[in-house]
Structure formats: C-alpha cells, structure tokens
DOMI-606735 format. One record per residue (C-alpha): residue in one letter; x, y, z. Coordinates in steps of 0.001 Angstrom, whole numbers, padded with zeros to 6 digits. Layout:
N
+------+---------+---------+---------+
: resn :      px :      py :      pz :
+------+---------+---------+---------+
:    a :       X :       Y :       Z :
...
+------+---------+---------+---------+
This chain:
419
+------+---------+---------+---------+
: resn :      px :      py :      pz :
+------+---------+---------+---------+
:    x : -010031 :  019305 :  058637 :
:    x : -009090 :  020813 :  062039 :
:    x : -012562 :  020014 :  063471 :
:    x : -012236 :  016509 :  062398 :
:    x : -008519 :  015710 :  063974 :
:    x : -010096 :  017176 :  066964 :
:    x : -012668 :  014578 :  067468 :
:    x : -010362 :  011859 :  066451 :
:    x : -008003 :  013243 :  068884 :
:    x : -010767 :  012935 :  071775 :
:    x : -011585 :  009333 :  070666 :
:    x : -008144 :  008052 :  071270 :
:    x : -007676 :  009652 :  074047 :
:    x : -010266 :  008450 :  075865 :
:    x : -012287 :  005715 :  073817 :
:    x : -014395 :  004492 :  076608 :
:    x : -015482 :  008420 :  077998 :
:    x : -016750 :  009514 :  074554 :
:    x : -020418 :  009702 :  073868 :
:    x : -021505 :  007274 :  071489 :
:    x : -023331 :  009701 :  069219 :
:    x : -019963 :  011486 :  069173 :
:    x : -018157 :  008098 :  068046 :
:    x : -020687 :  007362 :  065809 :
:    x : -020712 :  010708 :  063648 :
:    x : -016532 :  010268 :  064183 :
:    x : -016608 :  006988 :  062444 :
:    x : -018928 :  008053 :  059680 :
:    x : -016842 :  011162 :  059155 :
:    x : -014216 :  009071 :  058922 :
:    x : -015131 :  006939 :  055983 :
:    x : -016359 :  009877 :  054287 :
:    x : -013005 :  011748 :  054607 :
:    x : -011079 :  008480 :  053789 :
:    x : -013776 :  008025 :  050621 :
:    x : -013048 :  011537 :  049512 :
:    x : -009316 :  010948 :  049903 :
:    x : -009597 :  007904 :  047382 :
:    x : -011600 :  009847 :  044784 :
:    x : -008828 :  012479 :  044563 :
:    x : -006488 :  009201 :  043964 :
:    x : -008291 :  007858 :  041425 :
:    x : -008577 :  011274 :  039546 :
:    x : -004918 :  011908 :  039771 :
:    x : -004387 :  008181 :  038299 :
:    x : -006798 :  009181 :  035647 :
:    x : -005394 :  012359 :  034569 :
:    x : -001780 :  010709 :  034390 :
:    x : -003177 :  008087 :  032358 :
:    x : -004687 :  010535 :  030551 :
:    x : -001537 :  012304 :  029889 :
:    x :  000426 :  009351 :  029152 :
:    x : -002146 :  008247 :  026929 :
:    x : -001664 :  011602 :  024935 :
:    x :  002204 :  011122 :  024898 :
:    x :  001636 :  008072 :  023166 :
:    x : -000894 :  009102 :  020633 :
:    x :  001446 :  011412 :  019891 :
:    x :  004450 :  009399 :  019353 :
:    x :  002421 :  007154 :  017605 :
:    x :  001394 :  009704 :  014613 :
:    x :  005138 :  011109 :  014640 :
:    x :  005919 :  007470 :  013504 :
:    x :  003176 :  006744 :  011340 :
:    x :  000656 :  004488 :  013513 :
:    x : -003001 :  004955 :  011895 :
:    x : -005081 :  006155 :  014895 :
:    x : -008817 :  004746 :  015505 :
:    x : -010365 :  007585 :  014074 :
:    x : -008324 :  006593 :  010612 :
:    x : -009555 :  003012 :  010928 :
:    x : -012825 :  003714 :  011132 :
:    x : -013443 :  004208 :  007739 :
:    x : -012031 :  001011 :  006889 :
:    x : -013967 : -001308 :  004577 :
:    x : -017236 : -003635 :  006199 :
:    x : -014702 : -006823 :  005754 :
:    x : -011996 : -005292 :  008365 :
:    x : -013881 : -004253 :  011362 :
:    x : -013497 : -007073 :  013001 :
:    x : -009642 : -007156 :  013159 :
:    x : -009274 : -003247 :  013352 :
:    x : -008084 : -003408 :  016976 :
:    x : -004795 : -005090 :  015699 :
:    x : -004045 : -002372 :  013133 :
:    x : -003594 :  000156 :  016309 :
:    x : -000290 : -001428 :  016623 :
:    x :  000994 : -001589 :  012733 :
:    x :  003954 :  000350 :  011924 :
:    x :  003743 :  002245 :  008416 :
:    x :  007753 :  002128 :  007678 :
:    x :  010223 :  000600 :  009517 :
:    x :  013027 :  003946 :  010283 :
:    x :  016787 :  003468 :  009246 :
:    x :  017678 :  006569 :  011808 :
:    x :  015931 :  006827 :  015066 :
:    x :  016924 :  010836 :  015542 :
:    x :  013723 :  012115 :  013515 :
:    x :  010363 :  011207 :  012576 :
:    x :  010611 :  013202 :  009284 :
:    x :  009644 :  011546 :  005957 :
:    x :  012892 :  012070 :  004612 :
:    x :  014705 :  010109 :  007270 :
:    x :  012010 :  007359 :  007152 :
:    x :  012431 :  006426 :  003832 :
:    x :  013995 :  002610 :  003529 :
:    x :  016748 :  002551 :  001483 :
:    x :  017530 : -001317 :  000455 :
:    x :  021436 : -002247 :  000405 :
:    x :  022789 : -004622 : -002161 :
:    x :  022706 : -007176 :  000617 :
:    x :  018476 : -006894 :  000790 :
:    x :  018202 : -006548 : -002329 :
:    x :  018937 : -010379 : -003007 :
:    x :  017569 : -011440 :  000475 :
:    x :  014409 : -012809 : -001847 :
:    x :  013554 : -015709 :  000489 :
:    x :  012001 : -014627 :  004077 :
:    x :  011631 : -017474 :  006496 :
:    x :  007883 : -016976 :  007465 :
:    x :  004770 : -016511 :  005244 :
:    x :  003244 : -014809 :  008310 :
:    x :  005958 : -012790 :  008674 :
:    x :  006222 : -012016 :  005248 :
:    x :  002641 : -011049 :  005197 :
:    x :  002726 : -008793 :  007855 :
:    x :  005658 : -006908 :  006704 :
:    x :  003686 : -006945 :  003166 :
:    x :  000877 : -005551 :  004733 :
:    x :  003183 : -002937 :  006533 :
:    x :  004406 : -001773 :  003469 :
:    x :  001925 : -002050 :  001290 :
:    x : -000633 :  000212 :  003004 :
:    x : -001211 :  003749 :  003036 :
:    x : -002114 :  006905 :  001320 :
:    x : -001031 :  006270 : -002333 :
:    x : -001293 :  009364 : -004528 :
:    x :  000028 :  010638 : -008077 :
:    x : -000511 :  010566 : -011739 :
:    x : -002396 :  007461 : -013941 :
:    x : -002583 :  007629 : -017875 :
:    x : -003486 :  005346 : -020233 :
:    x : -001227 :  003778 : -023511 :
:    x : -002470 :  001945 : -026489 :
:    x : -000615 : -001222 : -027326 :
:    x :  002026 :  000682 : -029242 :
:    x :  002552 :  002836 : -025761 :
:    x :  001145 :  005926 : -027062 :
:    x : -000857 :  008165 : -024312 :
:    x : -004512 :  008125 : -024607 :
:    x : -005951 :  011975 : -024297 :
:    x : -008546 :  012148 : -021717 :
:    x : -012395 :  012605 : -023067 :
:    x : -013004 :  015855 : -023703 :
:    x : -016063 :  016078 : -021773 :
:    x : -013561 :  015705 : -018103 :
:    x : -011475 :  018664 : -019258 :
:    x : -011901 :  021962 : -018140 :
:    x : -013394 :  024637 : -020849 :
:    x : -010024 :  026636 : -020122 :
:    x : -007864 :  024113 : -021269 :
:    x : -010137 :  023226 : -024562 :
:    x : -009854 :  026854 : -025194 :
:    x : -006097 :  027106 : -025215 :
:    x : -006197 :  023749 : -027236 :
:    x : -003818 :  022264 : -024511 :
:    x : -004014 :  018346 : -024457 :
:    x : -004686 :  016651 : -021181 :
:    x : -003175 :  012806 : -020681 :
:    x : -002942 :  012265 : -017153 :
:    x : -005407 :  011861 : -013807 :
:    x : -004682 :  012782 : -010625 :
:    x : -005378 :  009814 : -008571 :
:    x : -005253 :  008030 : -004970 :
:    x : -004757 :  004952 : -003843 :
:    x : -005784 :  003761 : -000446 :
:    x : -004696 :  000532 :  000326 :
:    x : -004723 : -001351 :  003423 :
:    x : -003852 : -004955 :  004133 :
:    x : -004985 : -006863 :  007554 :
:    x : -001625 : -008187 :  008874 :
:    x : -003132 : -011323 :  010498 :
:    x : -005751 : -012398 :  007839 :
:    x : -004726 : -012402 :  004315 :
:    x : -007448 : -009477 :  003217 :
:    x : -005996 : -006418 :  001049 :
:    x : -008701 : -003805 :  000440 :
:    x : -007950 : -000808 : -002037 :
:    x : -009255 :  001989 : -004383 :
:    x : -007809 :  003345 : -007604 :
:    x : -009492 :  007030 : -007571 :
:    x : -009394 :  009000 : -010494 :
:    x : -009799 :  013096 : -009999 :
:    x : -011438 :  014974 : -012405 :
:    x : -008353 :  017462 : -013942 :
:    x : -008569 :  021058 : -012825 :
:    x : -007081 :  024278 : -014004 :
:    x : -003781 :  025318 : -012052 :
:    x : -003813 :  024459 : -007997 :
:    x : -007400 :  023901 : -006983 :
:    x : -007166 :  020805 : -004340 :
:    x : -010452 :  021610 : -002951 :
:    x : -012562 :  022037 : -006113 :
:    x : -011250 :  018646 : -007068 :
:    x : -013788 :  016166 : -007890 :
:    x : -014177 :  012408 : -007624 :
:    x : -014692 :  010213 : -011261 :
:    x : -014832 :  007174 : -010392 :
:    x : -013960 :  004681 : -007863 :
:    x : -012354 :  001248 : -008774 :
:    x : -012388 : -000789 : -005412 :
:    x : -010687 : -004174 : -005473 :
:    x : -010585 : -006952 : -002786 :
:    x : -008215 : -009591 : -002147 :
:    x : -009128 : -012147 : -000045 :
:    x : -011968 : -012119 :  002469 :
:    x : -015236 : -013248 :  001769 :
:    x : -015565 : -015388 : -001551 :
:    x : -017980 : -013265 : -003351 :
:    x : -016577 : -009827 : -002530 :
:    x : -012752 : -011620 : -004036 :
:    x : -012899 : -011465 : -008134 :
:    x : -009239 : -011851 : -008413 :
:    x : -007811 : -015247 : -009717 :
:    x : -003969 : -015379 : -008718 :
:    x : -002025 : -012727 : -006220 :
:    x :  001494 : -013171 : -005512 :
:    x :  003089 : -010859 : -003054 :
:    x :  006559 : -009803 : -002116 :
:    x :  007602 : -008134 :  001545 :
:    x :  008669 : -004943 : -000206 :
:    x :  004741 : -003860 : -001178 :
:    x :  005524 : -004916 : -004474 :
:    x :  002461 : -007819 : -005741 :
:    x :  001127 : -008967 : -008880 :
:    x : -002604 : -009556 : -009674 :
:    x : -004624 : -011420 : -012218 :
:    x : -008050 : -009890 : -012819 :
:    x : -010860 : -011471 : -015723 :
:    x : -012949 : -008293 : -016479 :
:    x : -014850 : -009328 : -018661 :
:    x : -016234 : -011939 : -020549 :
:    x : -017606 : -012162 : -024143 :
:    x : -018311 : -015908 : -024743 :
:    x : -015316 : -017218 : -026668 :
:    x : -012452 : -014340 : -025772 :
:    x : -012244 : -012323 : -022539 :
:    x : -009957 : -009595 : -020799 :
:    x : -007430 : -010004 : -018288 :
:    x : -006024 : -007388 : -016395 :
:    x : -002387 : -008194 : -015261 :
:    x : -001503 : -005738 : -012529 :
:    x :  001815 : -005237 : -011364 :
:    x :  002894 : -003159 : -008759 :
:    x :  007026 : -002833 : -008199 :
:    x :  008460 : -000452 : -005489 :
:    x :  011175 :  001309 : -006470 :
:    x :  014445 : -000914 : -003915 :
:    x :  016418 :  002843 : -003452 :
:    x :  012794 :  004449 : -001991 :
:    x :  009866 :  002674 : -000766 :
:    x :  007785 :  005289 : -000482 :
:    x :  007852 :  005505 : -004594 :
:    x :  006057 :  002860 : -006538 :
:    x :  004566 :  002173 : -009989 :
:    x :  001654 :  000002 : -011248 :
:    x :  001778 : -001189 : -015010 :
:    x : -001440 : -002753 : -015494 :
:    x : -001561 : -005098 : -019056 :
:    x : -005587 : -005500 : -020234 :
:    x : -004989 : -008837 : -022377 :
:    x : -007723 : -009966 : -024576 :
:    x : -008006 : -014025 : -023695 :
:    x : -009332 : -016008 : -027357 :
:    x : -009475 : -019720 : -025761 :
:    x : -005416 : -020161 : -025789 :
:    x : -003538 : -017364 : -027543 :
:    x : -003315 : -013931 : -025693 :
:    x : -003285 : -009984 : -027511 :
:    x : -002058 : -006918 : -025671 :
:    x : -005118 : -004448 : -026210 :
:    x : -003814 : -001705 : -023546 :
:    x : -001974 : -000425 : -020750 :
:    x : -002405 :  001795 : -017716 :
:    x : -000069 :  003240 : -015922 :
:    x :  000035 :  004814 : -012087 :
:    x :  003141 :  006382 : -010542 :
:    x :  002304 :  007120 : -007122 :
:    x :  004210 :  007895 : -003717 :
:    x :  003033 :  007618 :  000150 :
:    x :  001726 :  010088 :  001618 :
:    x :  000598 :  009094 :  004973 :
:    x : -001415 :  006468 :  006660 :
:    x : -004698 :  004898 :  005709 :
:    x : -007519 :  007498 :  005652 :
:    x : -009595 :  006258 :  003185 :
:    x : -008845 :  008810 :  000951 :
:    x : -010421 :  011489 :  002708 :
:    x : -007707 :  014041 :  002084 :
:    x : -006750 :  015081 : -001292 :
:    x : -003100 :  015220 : -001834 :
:    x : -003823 :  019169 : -004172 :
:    x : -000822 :  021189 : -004526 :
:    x :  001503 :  019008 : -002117 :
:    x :  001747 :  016135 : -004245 :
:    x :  004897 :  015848 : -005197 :
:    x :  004645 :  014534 : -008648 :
:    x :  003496 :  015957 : -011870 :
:    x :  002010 :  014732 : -014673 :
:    x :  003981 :  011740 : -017347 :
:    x :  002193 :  010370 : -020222 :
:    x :  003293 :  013042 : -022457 :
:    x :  007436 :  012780 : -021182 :
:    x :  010017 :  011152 : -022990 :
:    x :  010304 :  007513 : -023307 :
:    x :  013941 :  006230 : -022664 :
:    x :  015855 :  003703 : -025652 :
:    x :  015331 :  001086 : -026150 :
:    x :  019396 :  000086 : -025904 :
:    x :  019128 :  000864 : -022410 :
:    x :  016877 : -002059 : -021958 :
:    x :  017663 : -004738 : -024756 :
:    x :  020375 : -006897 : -023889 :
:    x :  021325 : -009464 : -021155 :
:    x :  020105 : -009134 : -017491 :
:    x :  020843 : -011143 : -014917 :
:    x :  019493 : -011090 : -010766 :
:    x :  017551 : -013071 : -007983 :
:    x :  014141 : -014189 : -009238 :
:    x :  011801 : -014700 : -006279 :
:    x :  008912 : -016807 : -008112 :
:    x :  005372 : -018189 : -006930 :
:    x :  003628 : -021422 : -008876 :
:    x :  000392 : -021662 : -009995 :
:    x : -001515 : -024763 : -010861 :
:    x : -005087 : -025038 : -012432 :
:    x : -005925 : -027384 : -009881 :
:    x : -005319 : -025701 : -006724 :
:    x : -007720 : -023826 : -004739 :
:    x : -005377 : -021587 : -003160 :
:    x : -005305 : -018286 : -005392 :
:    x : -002963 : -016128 : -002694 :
:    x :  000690 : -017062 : -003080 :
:    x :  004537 : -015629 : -001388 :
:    x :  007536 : -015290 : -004155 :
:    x :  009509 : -016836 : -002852 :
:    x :  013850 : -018119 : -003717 :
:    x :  016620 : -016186 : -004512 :
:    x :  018138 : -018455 : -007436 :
:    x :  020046 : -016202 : -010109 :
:    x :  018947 : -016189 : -013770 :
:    x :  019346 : -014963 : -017023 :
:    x :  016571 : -012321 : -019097 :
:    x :  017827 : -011626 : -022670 :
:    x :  015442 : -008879 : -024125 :
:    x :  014784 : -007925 : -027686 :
:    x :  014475 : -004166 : -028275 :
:    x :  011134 : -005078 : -031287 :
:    x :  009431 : -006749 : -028783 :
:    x :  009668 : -003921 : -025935 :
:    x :  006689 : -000907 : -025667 :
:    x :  008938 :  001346 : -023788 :
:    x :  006443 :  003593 : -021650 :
:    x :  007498 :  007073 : -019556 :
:    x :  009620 :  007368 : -016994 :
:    x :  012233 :  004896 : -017504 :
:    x :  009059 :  002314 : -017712 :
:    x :  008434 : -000689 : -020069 :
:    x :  006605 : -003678 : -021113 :
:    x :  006125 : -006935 : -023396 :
:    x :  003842 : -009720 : -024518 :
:    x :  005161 : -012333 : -026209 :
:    x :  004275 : -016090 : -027286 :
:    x :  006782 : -018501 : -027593 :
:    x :  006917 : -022031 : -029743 :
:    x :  006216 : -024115 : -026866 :
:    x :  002673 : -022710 : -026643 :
:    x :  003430 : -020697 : -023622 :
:    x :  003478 : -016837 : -022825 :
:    x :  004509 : -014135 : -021110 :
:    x :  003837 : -010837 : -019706 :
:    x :  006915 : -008555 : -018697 :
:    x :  006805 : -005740 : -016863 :
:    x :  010299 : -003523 : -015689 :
:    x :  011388 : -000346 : -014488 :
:    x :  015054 :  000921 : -015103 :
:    x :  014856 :  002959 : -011338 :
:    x :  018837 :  003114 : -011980 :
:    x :  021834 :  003453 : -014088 :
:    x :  021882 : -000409 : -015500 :
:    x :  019594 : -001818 : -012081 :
:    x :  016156 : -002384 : -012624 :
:    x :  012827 : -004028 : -011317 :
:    x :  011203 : -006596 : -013211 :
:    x :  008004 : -008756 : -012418 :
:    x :  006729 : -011374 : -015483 :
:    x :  003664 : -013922 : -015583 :
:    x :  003905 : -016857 : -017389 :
:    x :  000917 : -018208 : -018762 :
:    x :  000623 : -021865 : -020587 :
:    x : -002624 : -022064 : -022611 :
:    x : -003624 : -019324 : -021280 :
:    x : -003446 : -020371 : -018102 :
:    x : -001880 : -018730 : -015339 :
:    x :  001604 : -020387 : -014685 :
:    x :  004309 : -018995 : -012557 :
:    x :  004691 : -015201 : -011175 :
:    x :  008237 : -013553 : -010444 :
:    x :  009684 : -010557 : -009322 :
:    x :  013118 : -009906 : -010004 :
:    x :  015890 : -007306 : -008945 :
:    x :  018341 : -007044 : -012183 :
:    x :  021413 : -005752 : -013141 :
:    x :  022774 : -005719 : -016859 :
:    x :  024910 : -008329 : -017626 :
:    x :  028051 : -008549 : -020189 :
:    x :  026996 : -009903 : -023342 :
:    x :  029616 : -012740 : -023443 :
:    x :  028892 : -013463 : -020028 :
+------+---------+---------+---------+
C-alpha cells in the first residue's frame, strides 16, 4: 500500500515529468486497487445480508412461518403458488412478549364469537387458510350408529396387548393440512398409525393414507359441497361410493373449539343415500391439536402429543344437551343447479335449536350427533360439541331429497325453556 501512495504521490506532483510506463502501470494499479476495494464492499454487503437474512429466518420460525424447506413437500397442485406461503402467518398472537405456544393460542371473546359475517370472501379465505393449516395430530376411533367404539382388527394390534387381553379403540393419527391463501385449493391427509406398546414414536408405522383435495384441478376434486368458516372450522360432503340404487356419503365436519384454536374435532357421518331417504350407518371421530407448521407429516408427534386415547371414555347426558339452544347461525346455500361447489357461511342472524335427548348418539368427550327426517321430506345432519359449561359448537346440513341444501355453523348457548 505504501509503494502504491508513493507513485501516486509522484504523479501529482509532477504529471508531465513522469515516465509514461510509470503512469501507465500507476493507472492500472489503480483500478486494480480500486477493484479490490469494491470486492471487499460487496462481501461485507453480502455477509450483512446474510446475517439479516438469518435474523429473519429466525423470527420467522419463533412465530410460526413454514420455511421453504417445509413447503417443499407440498402436494404437485401447490408448487406453483408456494412462494406466497413464505409469508403466511400460522396464528395470529394475542400477546406480543413471547413466541411460546401457550401465549399464541387465540382465545375468542363473546364479542367474536358472534362476529359470523366477515366483509371479504378473500379475506375470509385467507384467514381460513391461516388457520386451518398445520400439523394436526391426536386420536381417531370409530362408532357404530348407536355410538359404540369399534375395536381395532386384531391383526394391527400388538401381540403384547392380545396377550394381556387389553382392547384397543383408538389410532394415533396426523393431519396435515394446508390451504393456498390466494387460490381456493385445500390439500390434506388423515394418517392412521399403526398402535404400539407404551412410548415408541420411532417404531411407529404408517396404515394408511386418506388424502383429500378441495379445489384445484377438476379430476383430482371428488368433493361435492365445502363450506368454510374463518375460524378453521369447514364442512364437507364426500359420495364414496356408489352401488347402483343407494350410495354413501361422508359428511365431515370439522369445529374448532372458540376458547382454543389450536384444539379441534372432526365428526365425520358415513350416510347410506337410497334415491331420497338417508340412514346413519357410522361415525368417525378425530380429536386433534396443532402442533406446528406444515411438514407434510414428516415428524411423528410420539410421546409429545398431548392427548390420549377417547373412544373408550365416558359419554356425557344426554340432559346436558336436550333442550333449547339459541346463537348466531352463519349459513351457506346450496342449489342443485349451481356449479360452484366451494361456499363462505356467512350472517350472524340468531335462532332457535330445540333437541330431543332419543334422537341424540352422544359420542366421547362432551361430543354428539343426529340424523333425522322430518315430514316435509327434508333432513338433517347435526353435529355439536359442548366445549363449555352450557356453550357449545354446532354445524348441521340440511338435505331436501337427498340433496344437499343449506350448511351452518353455529356458536350456542342454552336457552330458558319458556324463553
């Protein structure tokens, strides 16, 4: 560096006295030393960049952002929009102070809880999709139409539990679910783990894989009517099967529990379709909580799920659930003749339930359901969860002829009798 400023020195000094070799090899040094000073610019800008870049990938998993490496596991159908899930928040924080999960958690006030009519599909959309998607892992059984459990067959249960003749009702399971915010697509797969003795999360063992795709490309979508709520909680209307004059419906439901929406339950009805009347042939049932963002479900929840298994608990009275209810019913139409399959509930108007307690199957865990006809040739499919002292979520299809009707999802309260 000395040797250098000395020859600059010399040139200005005396420009016209220098040799022009001398100037020459000056000026080339001189881009050369400005060129090197550049590159150590750039690198410094890089490495900052690179820094800040790591600052934000790391605030970004505190608060739940699914990184690229998450995403790229995501079905065929969404590569094309993954860039814009890079900037999707998993849970929208009541306290800024922490990123833990317990401070995350969304608690709904009395006020939300009858704020049933958002001002933008789009809006409501992405804030489905925001809540909807995720790591979803817990227990799933299965309940006759009567609501007893169904035992699992005996050739998925370990020898060790055969041997101690202990009976085995519920599957470990995972859910990962992940909705495009801009498009209308919801991707997701019901897993089922084969049951293991005690806490063995990585001898656990895939089987089988139910994946199911809303929207998208025509013949990837099987399902006939979704209706969707901003909470995560939907309803779905899959045929299943079809055996020339009858066929099977599946009405899922999915509710989130309004006091914690990283809890949820799907009731899922199989209905047996004979041209216009409608018999409840079984249920299934999946209580499940968040665990994390979308990964596919590449990591198995094991010992830290925090959950345990159901079908074989209590069921609840059936006085706790007969009687009059009363709450906002958010509610999407459905009409034979229109194409358009993907529906918002949407309104806040108050109504009345009145339940009978003959024509309830009360399931586990404060859980219940109904099929009924009425005389007007209509019927309908309830679904509710009693998530609190006399508060509950309910979510019902009506179906006329046995065709898909209305959809609603309802937060209730119980009502006085006279009322």
């Amino acid at each position: 560096l000395v040797f250098y400023l000395g020859i600059f020195f010399r040139l200005f000094r005396h420009p016209h006295s220098a040799d022009p070799s001398l100037a020459s090899l000056s000026s080339i040094l001189c881009h050369r030393w400005f060129g090197w000073w550049r590159l150590r610019e750039d690198n410094s800008l890089k490495k900052m960049a690179l820094a800040a870049n790591t600052v934000v990938i790391s605030q970004n998993r505190a608060l739940g952002f699914p990184s690229s490496k998450l995403l790229s596991n995501l079905h065929s159908h969404l590569h094309t929009h993954s860039s814009s899930f890079q900037q999707r928040i998993r849970r929208i924080p009541i306290s800024t102070t922490t990123a833990s999960s317990s401070i995350t958690k969304a608690t709904l006030s009395d006020v939300q809880l009858r704020d049933l009519n958002p001002v933008s599909t789009t809006t409501t959309w992405s804030e489905f999709s925001r809540n909807v998607s995720g790591e979803w892992d817990g227990y799933g059984a299965d309940f006759s139409a009567e609501g007893k459990p169904s035992e699992l067959p005996e050739s998925v249960v370990p020898e060790a539990y055969r041997e101690w003749e202990v009976k085995v009702f519920d599957w470990q399971t995972q859910c990962p679910t992940l909705a495009e915010p801009e498009e209308r697509l919801l991707v997701y797969k019901s897993i089922k783990l084969l049951p293991t003795v005690g806490c063995e999360a990585d001898a656990a063992t895939r089987y089988s894989i139910d994946e199911r795709i809303i929207g998208g490309v025509e013949d990837d979508n099987k399902v006939s009517a979704f209706a969707y709520h901003a909470s995560g909680s939907y309803v779905a209307v899959w045929p299943i099967e079809d055996m020339g004059t009858s066929k099977l419906l599946e009405l899922e439901y999915c509710l989130v529990n309004p006091q914690d929406r990283e809890s949820r339950v799907r009731i899922i009805q199989v209905v047996r379709v004979d041209r216009t009347k409608m018999g409840l042939q079984n249920v299934k049932v999946f209580r499940e909580q968040w665990y994390g963002p979308f990964r596919n479900g590449e990591q198995l929840g094991g010992c830290a799920i925090r959950d345990s298994g159901f079908a074989a608990t209590e069921t609840m009275e059936a006085s706790e659930v007969a009687g009059v209810w009363q709450g906002p019913h958010a509610v999407a139409s459905f009409d034979v003749f229109q194409t358009d399959f993907l529906r918002e509930v949407v309104g806040d108007s108050v109504r009345k339930s009145v339940r009978v307690e003959s024509d309830l199957i009360l399931l586990p865990k404060q859980l219940w359901c109904s099929l009924k006809e009425s005389e007007d040739d209509e019927t309908c499919s309830e679904v509710g969860w009693l998530f609190d002292h006399g508060r509950a979520i309910t979510s019902r299809c009506i179906f006329s002829a046995a065709k898909l009707k209305e959809v609603s999802i309802s937060c209730e309260t119980r009502a006085a009798e006279d009322a």
